[in-house]
C-alpha positions as CSV (number, residue, x, y, z in Angstrom):
1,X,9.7,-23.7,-2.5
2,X,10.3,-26.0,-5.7
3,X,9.7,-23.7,-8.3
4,X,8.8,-24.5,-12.2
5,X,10.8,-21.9,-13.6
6,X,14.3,-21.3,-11.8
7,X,14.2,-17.8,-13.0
8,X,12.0,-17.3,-10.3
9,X,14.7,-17.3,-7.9
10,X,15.9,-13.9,-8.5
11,X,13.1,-13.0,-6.2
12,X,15.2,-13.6,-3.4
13,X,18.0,-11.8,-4.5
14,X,17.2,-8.3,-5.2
15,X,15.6,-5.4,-3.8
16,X,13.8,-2.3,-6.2
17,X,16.9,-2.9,-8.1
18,X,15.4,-6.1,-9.6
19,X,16.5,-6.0,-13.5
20,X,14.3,-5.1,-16.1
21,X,15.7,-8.4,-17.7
22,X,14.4,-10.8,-15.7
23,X,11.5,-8.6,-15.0
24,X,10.7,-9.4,-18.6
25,X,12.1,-13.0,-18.6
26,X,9.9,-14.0,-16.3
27,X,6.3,-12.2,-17.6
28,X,7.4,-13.9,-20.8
29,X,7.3,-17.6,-19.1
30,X,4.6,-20.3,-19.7
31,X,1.5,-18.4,-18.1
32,X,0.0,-21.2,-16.0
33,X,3.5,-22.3,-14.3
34,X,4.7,-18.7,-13.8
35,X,2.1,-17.5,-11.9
36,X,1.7,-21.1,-10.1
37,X,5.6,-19.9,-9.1
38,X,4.5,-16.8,-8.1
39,X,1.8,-17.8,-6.3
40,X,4.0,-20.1,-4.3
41,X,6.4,-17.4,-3.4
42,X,3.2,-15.4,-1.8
43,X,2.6,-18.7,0.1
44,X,5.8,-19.6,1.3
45,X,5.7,-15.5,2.8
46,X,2.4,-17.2,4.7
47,X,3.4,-19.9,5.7
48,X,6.6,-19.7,7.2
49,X,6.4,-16.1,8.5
50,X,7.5,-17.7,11.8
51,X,11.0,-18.4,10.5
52,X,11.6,-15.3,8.7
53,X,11.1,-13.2,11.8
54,X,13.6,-14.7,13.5
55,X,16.2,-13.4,11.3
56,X,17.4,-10.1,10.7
57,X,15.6,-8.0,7.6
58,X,17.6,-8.2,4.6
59,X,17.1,-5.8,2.3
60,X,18.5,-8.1,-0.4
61,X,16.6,-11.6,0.2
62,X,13.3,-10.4,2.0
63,X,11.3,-8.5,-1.2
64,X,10.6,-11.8,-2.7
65,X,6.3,-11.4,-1.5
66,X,6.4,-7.4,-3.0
67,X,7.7,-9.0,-6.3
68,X,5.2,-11.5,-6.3
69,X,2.5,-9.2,-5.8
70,X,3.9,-6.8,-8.4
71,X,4.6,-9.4,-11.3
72,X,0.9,-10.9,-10.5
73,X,-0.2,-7.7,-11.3
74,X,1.7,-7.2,-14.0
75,X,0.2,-10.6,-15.4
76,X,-3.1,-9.8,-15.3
77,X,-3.6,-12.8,-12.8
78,X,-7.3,-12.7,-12.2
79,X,-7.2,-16.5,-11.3
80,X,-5.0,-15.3,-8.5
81,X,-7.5,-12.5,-6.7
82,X,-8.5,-14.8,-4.1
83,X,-4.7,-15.3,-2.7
84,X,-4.2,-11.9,-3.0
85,X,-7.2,-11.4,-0.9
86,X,-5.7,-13.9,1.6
87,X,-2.5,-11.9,1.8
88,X,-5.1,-9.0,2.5
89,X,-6.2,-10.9,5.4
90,X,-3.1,-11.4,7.2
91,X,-2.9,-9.7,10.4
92,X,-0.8,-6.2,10.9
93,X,2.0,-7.3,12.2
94,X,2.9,-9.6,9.0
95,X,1.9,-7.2,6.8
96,X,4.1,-4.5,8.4
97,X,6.4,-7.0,8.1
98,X,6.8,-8.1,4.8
99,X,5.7,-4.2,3.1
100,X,5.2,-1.9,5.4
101,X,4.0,1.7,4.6
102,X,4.2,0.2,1.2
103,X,1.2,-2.5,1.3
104,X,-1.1,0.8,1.6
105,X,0.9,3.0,-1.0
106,X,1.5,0.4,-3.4
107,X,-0.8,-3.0,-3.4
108,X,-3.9,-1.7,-4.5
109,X,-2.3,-1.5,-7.9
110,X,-1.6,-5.2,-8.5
111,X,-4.7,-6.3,-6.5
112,X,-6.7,-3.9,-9.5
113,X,-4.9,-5.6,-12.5
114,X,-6.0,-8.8,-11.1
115,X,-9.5,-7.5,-9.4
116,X,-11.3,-5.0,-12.0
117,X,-13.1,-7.4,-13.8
118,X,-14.4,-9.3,-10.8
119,X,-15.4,-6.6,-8.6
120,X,-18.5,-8.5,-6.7
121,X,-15.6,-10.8,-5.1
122,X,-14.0,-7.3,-4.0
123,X,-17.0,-6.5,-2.4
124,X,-17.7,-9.2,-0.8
125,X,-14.3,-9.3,0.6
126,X,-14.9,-5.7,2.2
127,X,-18.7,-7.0,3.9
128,X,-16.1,-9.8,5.4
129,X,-13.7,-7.6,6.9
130,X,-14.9,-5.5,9.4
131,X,-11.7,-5.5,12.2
132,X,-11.4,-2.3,14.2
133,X,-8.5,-0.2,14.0
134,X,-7.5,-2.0,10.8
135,X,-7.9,-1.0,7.1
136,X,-8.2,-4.1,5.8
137,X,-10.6,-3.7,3.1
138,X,-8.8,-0.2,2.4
139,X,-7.1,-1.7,-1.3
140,X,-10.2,-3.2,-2.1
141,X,-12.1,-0.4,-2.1
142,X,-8.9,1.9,-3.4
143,X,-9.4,-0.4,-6.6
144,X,-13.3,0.0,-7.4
145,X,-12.6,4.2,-7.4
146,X,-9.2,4.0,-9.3
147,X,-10.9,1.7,-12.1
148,X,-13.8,4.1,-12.4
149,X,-11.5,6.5,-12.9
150,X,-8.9,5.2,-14.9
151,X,-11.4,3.0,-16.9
152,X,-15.1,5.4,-17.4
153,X,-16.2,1.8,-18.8
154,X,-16.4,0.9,-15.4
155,X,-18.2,3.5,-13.6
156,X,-21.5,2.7,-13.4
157,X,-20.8,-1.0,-12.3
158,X,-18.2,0.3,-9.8
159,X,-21.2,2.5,-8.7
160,X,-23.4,0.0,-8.2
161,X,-20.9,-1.8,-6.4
162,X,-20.3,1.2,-4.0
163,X,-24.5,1.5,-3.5
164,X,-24.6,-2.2,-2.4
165,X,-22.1,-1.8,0.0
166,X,-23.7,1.1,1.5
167,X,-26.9,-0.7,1.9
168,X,-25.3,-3.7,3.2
169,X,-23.9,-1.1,6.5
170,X,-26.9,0.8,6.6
171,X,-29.5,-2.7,7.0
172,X,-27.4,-3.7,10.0
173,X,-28.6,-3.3,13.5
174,X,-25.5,-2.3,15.2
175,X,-24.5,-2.3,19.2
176,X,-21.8,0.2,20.4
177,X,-19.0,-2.5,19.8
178,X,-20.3,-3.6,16.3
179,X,-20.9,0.3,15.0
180,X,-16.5,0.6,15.7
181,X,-16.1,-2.3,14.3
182,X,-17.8,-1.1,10.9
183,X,-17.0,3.0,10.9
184,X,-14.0,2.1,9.6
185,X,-14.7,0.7,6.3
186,X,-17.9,3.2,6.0
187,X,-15.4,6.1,5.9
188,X,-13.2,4.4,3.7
189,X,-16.4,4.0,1.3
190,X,-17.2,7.6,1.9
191,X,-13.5,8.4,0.9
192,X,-14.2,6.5,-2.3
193,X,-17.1,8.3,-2.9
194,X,-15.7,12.3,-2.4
195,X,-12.9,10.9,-4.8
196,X,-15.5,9.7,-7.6
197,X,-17.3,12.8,-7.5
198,X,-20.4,11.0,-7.7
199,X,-23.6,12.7,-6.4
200,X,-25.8,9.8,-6.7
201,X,-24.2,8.5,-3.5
202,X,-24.2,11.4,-1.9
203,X,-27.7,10.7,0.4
204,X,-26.0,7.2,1.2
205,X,-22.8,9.2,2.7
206,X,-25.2,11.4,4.9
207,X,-27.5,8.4,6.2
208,X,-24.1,6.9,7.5
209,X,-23.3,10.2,8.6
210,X,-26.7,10.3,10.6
211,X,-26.5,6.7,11.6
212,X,-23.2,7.7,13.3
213,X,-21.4,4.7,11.1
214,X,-18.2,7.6,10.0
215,X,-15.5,8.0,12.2
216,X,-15.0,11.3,12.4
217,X,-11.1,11.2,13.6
218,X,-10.7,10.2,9.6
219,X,-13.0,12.8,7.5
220,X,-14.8,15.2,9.6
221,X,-18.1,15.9,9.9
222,X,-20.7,16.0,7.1
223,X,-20.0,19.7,6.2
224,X,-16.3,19.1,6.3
225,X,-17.0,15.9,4.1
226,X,-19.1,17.9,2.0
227,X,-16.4,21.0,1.4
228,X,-14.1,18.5,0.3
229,X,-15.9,16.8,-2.2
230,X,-16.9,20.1,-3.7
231,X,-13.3,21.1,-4.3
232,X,-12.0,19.9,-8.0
233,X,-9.1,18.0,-6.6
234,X,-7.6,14.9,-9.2
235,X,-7.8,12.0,-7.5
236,X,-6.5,9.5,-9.8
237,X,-3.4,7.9,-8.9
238,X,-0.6,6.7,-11.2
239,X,-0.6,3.2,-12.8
240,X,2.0,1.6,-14.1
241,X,0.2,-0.8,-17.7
242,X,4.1,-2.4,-17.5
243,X,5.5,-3.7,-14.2
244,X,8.8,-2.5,-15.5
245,X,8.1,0.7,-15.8
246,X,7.2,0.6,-11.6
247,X,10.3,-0.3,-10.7
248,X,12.0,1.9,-12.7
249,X,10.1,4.9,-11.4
250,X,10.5,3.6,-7.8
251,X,14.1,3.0,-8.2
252,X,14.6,6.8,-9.4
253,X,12.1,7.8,-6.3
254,X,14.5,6.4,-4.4
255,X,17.7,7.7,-5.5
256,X,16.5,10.9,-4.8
257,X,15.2,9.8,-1.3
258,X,18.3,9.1,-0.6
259,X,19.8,12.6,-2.3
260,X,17.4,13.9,0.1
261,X,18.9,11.7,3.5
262,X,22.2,12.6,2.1
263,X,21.6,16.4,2.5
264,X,19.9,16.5,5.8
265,X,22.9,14.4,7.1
266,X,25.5,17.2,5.9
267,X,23.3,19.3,7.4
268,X,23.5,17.8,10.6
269,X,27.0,17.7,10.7
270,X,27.0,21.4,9.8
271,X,25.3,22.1,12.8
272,X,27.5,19.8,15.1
273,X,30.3,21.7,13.8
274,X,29.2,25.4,13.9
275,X,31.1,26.7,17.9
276,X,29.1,27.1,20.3
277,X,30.2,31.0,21.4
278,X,31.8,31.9,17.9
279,X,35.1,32.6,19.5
280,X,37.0,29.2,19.6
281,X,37.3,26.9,16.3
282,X,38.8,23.7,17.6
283,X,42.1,22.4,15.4
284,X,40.5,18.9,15.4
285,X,37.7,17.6,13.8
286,X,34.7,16.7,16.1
287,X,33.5,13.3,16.7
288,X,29.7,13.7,16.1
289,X,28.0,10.8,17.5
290,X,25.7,9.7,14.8
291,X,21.7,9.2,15.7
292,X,20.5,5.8,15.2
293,X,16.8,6.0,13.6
294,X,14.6,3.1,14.3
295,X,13.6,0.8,11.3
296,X,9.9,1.2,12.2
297,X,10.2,5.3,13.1
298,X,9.2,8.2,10.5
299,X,11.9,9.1,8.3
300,X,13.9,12.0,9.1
301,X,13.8,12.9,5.4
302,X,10.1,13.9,5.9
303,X,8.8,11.7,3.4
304,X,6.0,10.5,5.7
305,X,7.6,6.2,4.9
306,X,9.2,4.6,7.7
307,X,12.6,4.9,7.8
308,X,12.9,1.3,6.4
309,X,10.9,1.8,3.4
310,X,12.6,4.9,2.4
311,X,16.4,6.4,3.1
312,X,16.9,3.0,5.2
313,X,16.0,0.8,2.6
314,X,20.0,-0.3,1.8
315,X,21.1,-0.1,5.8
């Protein structure tokens, strides 16, 4: 895209090792035209999607929409929630895509920088989205309980919030198909609810319980839902005021992922080498046939990422 600011283009040229320079250069650019730039980078991910899957992943040209999404944050963008939402609305495969594992782990931070203070569209965003066997709605509803809980000024409206959207599920009149369609975002609400410790909400939780709106695969039954919200656990998650400072901490993250990769591959090799009876050493170094993982599989690391958002991230 024709950009305002050609700063902007360092976008396309840099993975989690994007500069704390031009992080800064560009948050210090004319607000209206910087976030019109970064709004057109999130766009251009959009609309030519097509294109970009017929090339290879590059780990060096192809984190241009995280950025975007990160820096909007980082701006305070509220004039840009509703293409965030958009991006939110994109089907699986092009989120997967473009972030992966990270959309999940990650978005809902940006998307509350520019969504706290207008949580109604939020949660009319989540009453829109009601696709089975996606979690669409799942950042939206990750922001209203991380504001509350970073942010006590905003409990009680993030409460209301949450008791609206309980009585919009529990008015419906639902057939089979239409109750699968919905469990999904009621147990994501629930989820919200066990990690706001807030009892008021409770009788909402067990009349979707009763209604048969949870999906029990995700949280259990009511007891089980019930012994987990009595345990103290800290659910507050880490935010990051400066954008830097979230790259920086990702960058270290992943320099010990990688620590980690490195080791279990020495390991491997150990293995391979170690004779079979313990009788014969061989005078020549084995060739060890080296296992391919899949960009999309789990990491053999064991951090729970895909292999491409974690020790993969520079192949």
């Amino acid at each position: 895209p024709h950009f305002n600011h050609p700063e902007i283009e360092n976008l396309y040229r840099y993975g989690f090792d994007l500069p704390t320079d031009v992080i800064e250069a560009i948050l210090q650019l004319p607000r209206a035209t910087v976030i019109a730039d970064l709004e057109a980078v999130l766009r251009g991910a959009i609309d030519r999607y097509d294109a970009y899957q017929e090339l290879e992943w590059n780990e060096n040209t192809q984190w241009f929409p995280f950025h975007a999404m990160l820096l909007l944050g980082g701006l305070r963008a509220e004039e840009s929630l509703p293409l965030l939402l958009e991006v939110h609305r994109q089907d699986g495969k092009w989120i997967d895509f473009w972030f992966s594992d990270w959309f999940w782990d990650e978005m809902w931070e940006p998307l509350m920088w520019c969504g706290m203070n207008r949580l109604n569209d939020l949660a009319e965003f989540v009453k829109d989205n009601n696709i089975a066997g996606e979690y669409v709605p799942s950042n939206a509803l990750e922001v209203m309980a991380q504001a509350a809980l970073h942010f006590p000024e905003k409990r009680e409206e993030v409460v209301e919030k949450l008791k609206e959207l309980f009585d919009f599920y529990l008015r419906k009149e639902y057939t089979d198909a239409l109750r699968l369609e919905v469990e999904c975002n009621v147990t994501i609400l629930a989820s919200a609810v066990d990690d706001l410790k807030e009892d008021s909400l409770l009788p909402l939780v067990e009349q979707c319980y009763d209604n048969d709106l949870v999906d029990l695969g995700m949280f259990g039954d009511w007891e089980e839902f019930i012994t987990s919200y009595r345990r103290d656990n800290d659910c507050k998650r880490n935010i990051f005021p400066n954008v830097a400072d979230w790259y920086a901490h990702e960058l270290e993250a992943q320099k010990k992922r990688e620590e980690r990769q490195l080791k279990w591959e020495e390991s491997m090799q150990e293995k391979v080498k170690k004779p079979i009876l313990g009788t014969f050493t061989p005078s020549y170094e084995p060739i060890i046939k080296s296992t391919k993982v899949g960009r999309n599989e789990p990491c053999p690391c064991g951090s729970g990422k895909k292999y491409k958002r974690c020790c993969g991230i520079n192949d």
